[in-house]
N, C-alpha and C positions, 0 to 999 in steps of 0.2 A: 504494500500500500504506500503510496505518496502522496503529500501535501503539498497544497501551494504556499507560499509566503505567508497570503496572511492567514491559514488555516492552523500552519505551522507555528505562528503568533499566539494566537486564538490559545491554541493547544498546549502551550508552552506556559503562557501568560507573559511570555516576554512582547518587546515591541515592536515591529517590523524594523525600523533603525535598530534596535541592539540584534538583533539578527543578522543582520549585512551587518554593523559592529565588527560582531564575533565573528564572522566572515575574515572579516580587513585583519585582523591582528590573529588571526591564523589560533583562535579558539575553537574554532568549529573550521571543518574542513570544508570545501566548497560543495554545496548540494550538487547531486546529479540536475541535469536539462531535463523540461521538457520539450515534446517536439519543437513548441514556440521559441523554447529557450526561455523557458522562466524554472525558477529554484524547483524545484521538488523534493520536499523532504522525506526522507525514509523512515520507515520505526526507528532503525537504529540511529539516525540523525532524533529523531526525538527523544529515544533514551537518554542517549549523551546529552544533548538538552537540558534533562530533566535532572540529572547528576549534574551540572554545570549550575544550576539552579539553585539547587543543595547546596552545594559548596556555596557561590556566593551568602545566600542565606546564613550559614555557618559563618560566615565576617575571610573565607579567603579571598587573599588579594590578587587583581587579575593580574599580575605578574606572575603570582606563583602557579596559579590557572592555566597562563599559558606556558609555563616551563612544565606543567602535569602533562597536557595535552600536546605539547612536542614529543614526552617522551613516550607516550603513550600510542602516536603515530611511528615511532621508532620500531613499537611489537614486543614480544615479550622477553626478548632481551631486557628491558629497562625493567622490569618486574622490581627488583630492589630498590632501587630510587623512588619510584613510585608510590613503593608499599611507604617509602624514609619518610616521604612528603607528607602522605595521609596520615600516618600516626605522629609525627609532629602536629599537624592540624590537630588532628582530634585531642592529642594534650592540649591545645589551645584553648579548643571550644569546652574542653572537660573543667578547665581554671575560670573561663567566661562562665560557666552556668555553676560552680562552685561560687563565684562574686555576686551572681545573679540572685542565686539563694539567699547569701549572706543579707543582702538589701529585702531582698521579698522577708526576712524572718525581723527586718526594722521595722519595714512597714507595717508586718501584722501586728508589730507590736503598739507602734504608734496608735495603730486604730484599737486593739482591744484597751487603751489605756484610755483616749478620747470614748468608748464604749461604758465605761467604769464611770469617768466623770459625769458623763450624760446622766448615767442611773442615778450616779449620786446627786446630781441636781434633780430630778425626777422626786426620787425619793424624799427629799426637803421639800418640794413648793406644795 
């Protein structure tokens, strides 16, 4: 199955520019033509996609996005670098949602503390 552009958008949730984007800075390899000569994206062009996606979400930076995706056009020779890259990331995002926590357990505190005061002015009026 293949998509055109903007289906491929659509589908992705990305935006037709970051599409041709990730085109131009060699993130995503260039879609197959169709007869017209317009993109056609493949599942597998949406997979990758769809992990490209992830990762940004995750806070990686497209530099290191496109050194993933060079070496990953290389084949599985690069399999070690690869795997280097993504478990660095994922220590990254494991410290980020470690920080995340820390904040989210302030704020529940703030609120059940503003929760306590309320009652207690409830309870006086």
């Amino acid at each position: 199955m293949t998509y055109p552009i903007a289906e491929a958008a659509h589908r992705s949730g990305l935006s037709i520019d970051t599409l041709r984007y990730y085109e131009r800075i060699e993130l995503i390899a260039p879609p197959a033509r169709d007869s017209a000569g317009r993109r056609a994206y493949s599942d597998d062009d949406m997979a990758w996609l769809s992990f490209l996606t992830k990762l940004r979400t995750t806070g990686m930076p497209i530099q290191l996005m496109r050194e993933y995706a060079r070496l990953c056009r290389q084949g599985p020779v690069t399999a070690a670098p690869r795997k280097a890259i993504l478990e660095k990331h994922r220590a990254d995002v494991r410290a980020r949602i470690a920080e995340l926590q820390s904040s989210l357990a302030s704020l529940d505190y703030k609120i059940d503390n503003y929760e306590r005061i309320m009652r207690t002015q409830e309870a006086s009026a």
